[in-house]
C-alpha positions in Angstrom: -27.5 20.4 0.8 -28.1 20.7 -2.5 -25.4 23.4 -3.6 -22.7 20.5 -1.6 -23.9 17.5 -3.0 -22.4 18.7 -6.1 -19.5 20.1 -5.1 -18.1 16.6 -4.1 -18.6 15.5 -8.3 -16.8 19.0 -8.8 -14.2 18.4 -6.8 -14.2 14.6 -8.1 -14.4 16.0 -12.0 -10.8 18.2 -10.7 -9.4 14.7 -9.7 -10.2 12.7 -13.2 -9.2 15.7 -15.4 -5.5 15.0 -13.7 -5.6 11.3 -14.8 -4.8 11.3 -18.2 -1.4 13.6 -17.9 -0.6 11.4 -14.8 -1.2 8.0 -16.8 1.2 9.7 -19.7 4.2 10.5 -16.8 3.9 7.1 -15.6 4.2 5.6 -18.9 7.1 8.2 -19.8 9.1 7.5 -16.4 8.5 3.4 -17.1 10.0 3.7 -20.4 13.3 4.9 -18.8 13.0 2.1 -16.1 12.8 -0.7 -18.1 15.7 0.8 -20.7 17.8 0.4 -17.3 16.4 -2.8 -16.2 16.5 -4.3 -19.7 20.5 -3.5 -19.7 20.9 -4.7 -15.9 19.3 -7.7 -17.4 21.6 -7.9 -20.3 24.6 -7.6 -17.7 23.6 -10.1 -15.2 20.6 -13.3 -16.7 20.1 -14.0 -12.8 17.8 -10.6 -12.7 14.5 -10.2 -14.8 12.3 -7.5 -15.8 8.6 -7.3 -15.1 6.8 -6.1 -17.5 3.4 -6.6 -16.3 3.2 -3.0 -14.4 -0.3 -2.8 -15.3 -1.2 -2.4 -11.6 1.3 0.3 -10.5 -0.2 2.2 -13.7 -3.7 1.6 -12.5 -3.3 2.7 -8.6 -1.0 5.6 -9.9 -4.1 6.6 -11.6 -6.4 6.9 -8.2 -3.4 8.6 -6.6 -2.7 12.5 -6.2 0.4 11.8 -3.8 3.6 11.7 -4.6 4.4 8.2 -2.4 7.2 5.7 -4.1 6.3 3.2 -6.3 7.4 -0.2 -5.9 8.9 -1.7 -8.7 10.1 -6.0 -8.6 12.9 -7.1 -10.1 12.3 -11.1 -10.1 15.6 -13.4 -9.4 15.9 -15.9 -12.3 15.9 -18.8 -9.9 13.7 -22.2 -9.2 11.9 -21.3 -6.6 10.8 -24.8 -6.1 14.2 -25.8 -5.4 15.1 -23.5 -2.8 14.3 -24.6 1.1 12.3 -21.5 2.6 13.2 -22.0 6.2 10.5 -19.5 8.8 12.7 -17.8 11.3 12.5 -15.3 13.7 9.6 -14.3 15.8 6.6 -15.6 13.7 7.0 -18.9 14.9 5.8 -17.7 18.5 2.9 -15.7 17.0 4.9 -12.5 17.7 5.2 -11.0 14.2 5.3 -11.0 10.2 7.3 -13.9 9.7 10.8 -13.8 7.9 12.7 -16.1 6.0 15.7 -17.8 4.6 16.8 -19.1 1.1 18.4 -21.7 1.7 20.3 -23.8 -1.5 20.2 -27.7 -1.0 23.0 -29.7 -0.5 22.4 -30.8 -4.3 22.3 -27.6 -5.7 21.8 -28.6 -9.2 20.6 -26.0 -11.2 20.9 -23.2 -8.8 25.1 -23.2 -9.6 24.6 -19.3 -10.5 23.1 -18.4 -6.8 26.2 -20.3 -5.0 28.7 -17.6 -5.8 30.1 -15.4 -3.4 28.5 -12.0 -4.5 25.0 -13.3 -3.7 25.1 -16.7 -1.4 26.9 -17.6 2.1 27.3 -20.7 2.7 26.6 -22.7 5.6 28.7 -23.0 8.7 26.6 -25.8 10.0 27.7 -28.4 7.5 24.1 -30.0 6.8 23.7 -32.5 4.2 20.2 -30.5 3.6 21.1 -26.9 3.4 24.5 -25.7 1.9 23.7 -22.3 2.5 21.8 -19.3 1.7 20.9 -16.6 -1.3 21.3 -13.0 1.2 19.2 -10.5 0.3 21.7 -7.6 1.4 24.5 -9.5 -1.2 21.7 -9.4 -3.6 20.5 -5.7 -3.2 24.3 -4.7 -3.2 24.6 -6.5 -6.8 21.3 -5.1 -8.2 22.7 -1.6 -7.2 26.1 -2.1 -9.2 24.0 -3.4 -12.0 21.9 -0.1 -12.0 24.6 2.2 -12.2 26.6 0.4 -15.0 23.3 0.0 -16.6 22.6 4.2 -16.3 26.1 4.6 -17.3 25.7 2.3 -20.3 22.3 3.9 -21.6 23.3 7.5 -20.9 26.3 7.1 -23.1 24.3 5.5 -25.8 21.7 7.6 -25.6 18.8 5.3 -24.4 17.9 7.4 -22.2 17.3 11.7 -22.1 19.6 13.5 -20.4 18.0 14.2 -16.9 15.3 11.6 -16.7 17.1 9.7 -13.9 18.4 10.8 -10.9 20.6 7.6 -9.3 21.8 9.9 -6.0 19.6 8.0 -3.7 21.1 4.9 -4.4 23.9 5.5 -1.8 21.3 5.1 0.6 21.3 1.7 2.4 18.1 0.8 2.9 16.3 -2.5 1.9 15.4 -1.1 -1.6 16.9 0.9 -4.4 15.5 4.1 -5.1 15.5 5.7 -8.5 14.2 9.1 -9.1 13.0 9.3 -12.7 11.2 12.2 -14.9 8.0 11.3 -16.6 7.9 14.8 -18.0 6.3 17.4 -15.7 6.2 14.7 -13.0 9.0 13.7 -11.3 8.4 9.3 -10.0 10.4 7.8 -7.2 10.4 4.3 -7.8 11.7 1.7 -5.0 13.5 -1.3 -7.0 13.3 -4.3 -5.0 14.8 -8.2 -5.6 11.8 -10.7 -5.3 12.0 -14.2 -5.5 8.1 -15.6 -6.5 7.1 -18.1 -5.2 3.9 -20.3 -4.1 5.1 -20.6 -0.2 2.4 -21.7 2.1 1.1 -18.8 4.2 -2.0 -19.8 6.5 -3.1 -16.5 6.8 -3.9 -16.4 2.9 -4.9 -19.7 3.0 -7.9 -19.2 5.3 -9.5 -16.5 3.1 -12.6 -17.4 2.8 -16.0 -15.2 1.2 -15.7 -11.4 2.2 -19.0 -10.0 2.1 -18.4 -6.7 0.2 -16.3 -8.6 -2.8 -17.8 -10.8 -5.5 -17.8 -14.7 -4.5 -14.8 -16.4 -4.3 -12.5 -13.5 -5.4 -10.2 -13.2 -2.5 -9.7 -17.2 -2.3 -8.3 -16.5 -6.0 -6.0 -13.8 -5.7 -4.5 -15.1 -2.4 -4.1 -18.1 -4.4 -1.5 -16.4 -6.3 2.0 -17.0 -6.1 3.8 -14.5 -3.2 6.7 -12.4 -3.5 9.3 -12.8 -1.1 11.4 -9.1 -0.4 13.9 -8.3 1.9 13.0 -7.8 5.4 16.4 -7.4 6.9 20.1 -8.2 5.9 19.7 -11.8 6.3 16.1 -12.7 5.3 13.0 -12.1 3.3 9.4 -11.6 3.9 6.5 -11.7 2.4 5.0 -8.9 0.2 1.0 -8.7 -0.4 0.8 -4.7 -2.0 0.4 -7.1 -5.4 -2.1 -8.6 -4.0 -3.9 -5.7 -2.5 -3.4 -3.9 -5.7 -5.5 -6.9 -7.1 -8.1 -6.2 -4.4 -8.8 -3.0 -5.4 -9.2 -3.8 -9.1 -11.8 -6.0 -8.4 -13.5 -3.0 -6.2 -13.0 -1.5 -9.0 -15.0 -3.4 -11.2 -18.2 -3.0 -9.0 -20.9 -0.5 -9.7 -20.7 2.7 -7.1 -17.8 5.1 -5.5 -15.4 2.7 -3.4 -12.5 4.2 -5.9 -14.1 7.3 -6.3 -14.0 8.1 -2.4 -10.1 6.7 -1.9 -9.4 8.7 -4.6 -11.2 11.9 -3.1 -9.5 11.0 0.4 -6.4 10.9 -1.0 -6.1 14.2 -2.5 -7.4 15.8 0.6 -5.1 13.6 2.8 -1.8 15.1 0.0 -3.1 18.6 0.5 -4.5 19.2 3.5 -3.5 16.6 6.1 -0.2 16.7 4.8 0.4 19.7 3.9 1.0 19.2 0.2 3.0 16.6 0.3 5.4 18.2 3.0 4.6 16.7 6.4 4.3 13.3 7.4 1.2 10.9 7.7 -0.9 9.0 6.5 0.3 6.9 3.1 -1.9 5.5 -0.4 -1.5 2.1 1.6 -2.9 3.3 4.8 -6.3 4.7 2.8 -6.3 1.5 0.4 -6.4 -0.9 3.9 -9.3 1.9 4.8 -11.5 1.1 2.1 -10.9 -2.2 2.1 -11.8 -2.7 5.5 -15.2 -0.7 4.6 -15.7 -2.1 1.7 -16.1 -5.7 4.3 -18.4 -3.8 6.3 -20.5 -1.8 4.1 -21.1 -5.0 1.6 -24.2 -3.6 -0.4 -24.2 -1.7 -3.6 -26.6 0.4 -1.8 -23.7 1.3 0.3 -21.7 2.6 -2.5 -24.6 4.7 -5.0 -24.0 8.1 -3.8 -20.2 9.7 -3.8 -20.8 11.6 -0.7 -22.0 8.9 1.3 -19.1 6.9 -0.2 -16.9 9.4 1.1 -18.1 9.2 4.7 -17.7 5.2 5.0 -14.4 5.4 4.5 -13.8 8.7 7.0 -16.0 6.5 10.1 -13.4 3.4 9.5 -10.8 6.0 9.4 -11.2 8.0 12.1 -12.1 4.7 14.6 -8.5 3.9 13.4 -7.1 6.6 14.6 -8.5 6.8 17.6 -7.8 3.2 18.5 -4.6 3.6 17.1 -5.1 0.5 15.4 -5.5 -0.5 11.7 -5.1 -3.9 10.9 -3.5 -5.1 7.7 -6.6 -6.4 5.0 -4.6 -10.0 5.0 -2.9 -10.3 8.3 -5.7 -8.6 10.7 -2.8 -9.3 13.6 -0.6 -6.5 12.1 -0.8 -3.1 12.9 -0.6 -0.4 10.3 -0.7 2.4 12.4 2.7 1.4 14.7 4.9 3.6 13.1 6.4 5.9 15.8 6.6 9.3 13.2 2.6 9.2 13.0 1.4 11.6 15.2 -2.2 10.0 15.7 -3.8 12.6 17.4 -3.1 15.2 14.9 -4.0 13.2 12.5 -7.5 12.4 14.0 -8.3 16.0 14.6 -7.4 16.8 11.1 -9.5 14.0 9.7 -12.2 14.9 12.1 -12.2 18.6 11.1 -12.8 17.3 7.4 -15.7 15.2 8.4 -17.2 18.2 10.0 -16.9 21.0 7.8 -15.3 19.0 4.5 -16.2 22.4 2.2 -12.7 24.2 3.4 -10.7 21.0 2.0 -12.7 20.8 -1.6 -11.7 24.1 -2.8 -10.4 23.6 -6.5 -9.3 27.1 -6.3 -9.1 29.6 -3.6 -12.1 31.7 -5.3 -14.2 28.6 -5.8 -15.8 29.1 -2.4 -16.7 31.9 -0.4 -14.5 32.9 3.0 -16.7 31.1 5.2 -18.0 27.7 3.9 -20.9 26.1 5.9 -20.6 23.6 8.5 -21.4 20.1 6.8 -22.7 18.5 10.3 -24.6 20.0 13.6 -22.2 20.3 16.5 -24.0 17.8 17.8 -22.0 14.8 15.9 -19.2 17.7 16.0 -19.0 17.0 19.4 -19.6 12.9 18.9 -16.2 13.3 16.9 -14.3 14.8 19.0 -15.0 12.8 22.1 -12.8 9.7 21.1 -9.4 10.5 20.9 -8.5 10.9 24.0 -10.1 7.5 25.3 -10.6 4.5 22.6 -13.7 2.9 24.8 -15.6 5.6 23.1 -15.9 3.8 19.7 -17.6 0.7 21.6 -19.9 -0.5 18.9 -22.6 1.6 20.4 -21.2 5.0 20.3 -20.4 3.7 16.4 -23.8 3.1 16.5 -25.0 6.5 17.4 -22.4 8.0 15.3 -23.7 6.3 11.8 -27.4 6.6 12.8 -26.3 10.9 12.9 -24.7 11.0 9.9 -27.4 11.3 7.4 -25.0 9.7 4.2 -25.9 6.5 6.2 -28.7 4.0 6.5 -27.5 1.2 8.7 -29.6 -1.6 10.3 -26.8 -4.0 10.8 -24.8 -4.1 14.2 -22.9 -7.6 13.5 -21.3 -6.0 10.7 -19.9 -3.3 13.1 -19.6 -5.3 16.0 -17.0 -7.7 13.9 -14.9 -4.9 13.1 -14.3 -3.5 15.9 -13.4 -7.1 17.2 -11.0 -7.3 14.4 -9.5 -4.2 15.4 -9.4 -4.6 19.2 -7.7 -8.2 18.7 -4.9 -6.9 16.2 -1.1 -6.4 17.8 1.2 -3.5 18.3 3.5 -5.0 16.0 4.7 -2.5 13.3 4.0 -4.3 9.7 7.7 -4.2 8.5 9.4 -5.5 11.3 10.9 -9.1 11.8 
């Protein structure tokens, strides 16, 4: 035990001394972005650039996958003014609700979102609603905008040679993706129209004290204004990843490994589960949601003190995910995360158990930095606790989680409620896929 407990720091030491170039790339690879976005901007007033990427930077940091970055473009519009009209299954408690734009009758001041490139009007004649601001009309104008603005800083020279790639944008798809060189690192970023806004969601609105996260921070970043994004060609939904981001800042600034582990898990989950980067699986987003989830129910700084126990919080939550099949979104607990037909769950969970067994074959910084044959890291008696549940999901009943935690050694836990409510948040959350409408 003692030659392992350092190799985690080792292997966490490998992770931190990528930071710095990473944190350079970004910043590089920005730089270009905003040249384009400060042109597109220049072209067309109705479209503003965000400056405040502070949080991309920041979870860049933690990350050693390649996933896309969101970026927000905001539409220069009154928010306020607009009527944002729920539609589509929500309203029935089926889904993620959507939305319309819709421009009052009145329109005054909103004269630059009633022209035909961006609005359709309203073939209901109502006094209330003229019509709508479409998101696909909108997407289809930000991508015009792009290219001239590429065109336009290539020729001037605002931009080197080969730092954006624009080929993607053919793509239809409810986003604009831009590859762009930060230097050794190549960034996909996925541009995105949002309209802010402070749009009553109830499921925001009843955050109340998480234990795990400092008093009454959750009530203040759900506070925030939302963005709406585009959900399908005819409405918008609401986006919390800026919000989440925000969540994990504020883990962030506690004492102990929450970041440490997700950052860990994350490199292992690129390399190993993933095969570098090359096969499908789990995403940043999917860990994130882990460790916030454990984060709820391991609350104590006590919880957090030592990296390797860190490290084995986040696998339990993880692999009663997987073999539920079920991970609820941190903010809308109904929402699956896991509901996406390409994950193939079972592989996953016998990857992710094979780590939690024997997690010395995955920490390898080089392959002469362990010997051939690394030791198992648990007795084949939890071995065999790990395996048993993903065939049959009545297995993680809170007492076989019990019995699980009470063999691990990392763990010291006295509290059942605190399991007990997680797995009833997990058994109540729908199949529903998070994107769908």
């Amino acid at each position: 035990m003692a030659v392992q407990v350092p190799l985690w720091h080792h292997y966490l030491q490998a992770i931190r001394s990528r930071a710095a170039p990473r944190a350079q790339d970004f910043q590089r690879a920005e730089n270009v972005l905003l040249t384009v976005l400060e042109q597109v901007r220049s072209l067309d007033p109705r479209f503003l650039v965000d400056y405040s990427q502070d949080l991309e930077a920041f979870q860049f940091a933690l990350r050693s996958s390649e996933d896309p970055l969101d970026v927000e473009v905001p539409l220069q519009v009154d928010a306020e003014a607009l009527l944002v009209e729920e539609v589509g299954a929500a309203a029935a408690g089926d889904g993620p609700a959507c939305y319309r734009l819709g421009v009052p009758g009145a329109g005054a001041g909103l004269e630059r979102w009633m022209t035909d490139d961006v609005f359709s009007a309203s073939s209901e004649g109502r006094a209330k609603c003229c019509g709508h601001i479409v998101p696909s009309k909108v997407l289809h104008v930000l991508r015009d905008l792009l290219v001239a603005a590429i065109v336009h800083c290539k020729h001037h020279s605002l931009i080197t040679p080969g730092s954006l790639n624009a080929d993607s944008l053919r793509e239809e798809q409810l986003h604009l993706s831009l590859l762009v060189s930060g230097g050794w690192r190549t960034i996909r970023f996925n541009v995105m129209p949002v309209v802010r806004t402070r749009l009553r969601v109830p499921a925001l609105e009843g955050a109340q004290l998480v234990p795990g996260f400092p008093e009454g921070s959750l009530k203040r970043i759900t506070g925030q204004e939302v963005a709406l994004v585009p959900a399908s060609a005819e409405h918008w939904r609401v986006s919390t990843d800026y919000l989440l981001t925000r969540l994990l800042g504020v883990l962030g600034s506690l004492q102990g490994h929450r970041l440490d582990s997700l950052s860990i898990l994350d490199r292992v989950n690129h390399e190993s589960w993933r095969d570098g980067g090359q096969g499908p699986g789990l995403t940043f987003g999917h860990l994130k949601t882990v460790l916030l989830w454990a984060s709820v129910l391991f609350p104590t700084p006590e919880d957090w003190a030592e990296l390797q126990g860190a490290v084995y919080r986040l696998l339990v939550v993880l692999l009663c995910g997987l073999a539920t099949r079920t991970l609820p979104h941190f903010l809308h607990p109904e929402r699956n995360l896991l509901q996406d037909a390409s994950l193939d769950l079972s592989t996953l969970y016998q990857r992710v158990e094979r780590f939690a067994s024997q997690p010395e074959a995955s920490l390898r910084i080089h392959v002469t930095h362990l010997g051939r044959s690394a030791p198992p890291r648990i007795g084949s008696g939890v071995r065999a606790l790990l395996q048993l549940p993903a065939s049959d999901p009545t297995y993680w009943a809170t007492a076989y989680f019990d019995v699980l935690l009470d063999k691990f050694q990392v763990f010291n836990i006295q509290d059942r409620d605190r399991i007990s409510a997680m797995q009833s948040v997990f058994r109540q959350t729908k199949t529903l896929g998070a994107g769908e409408c």
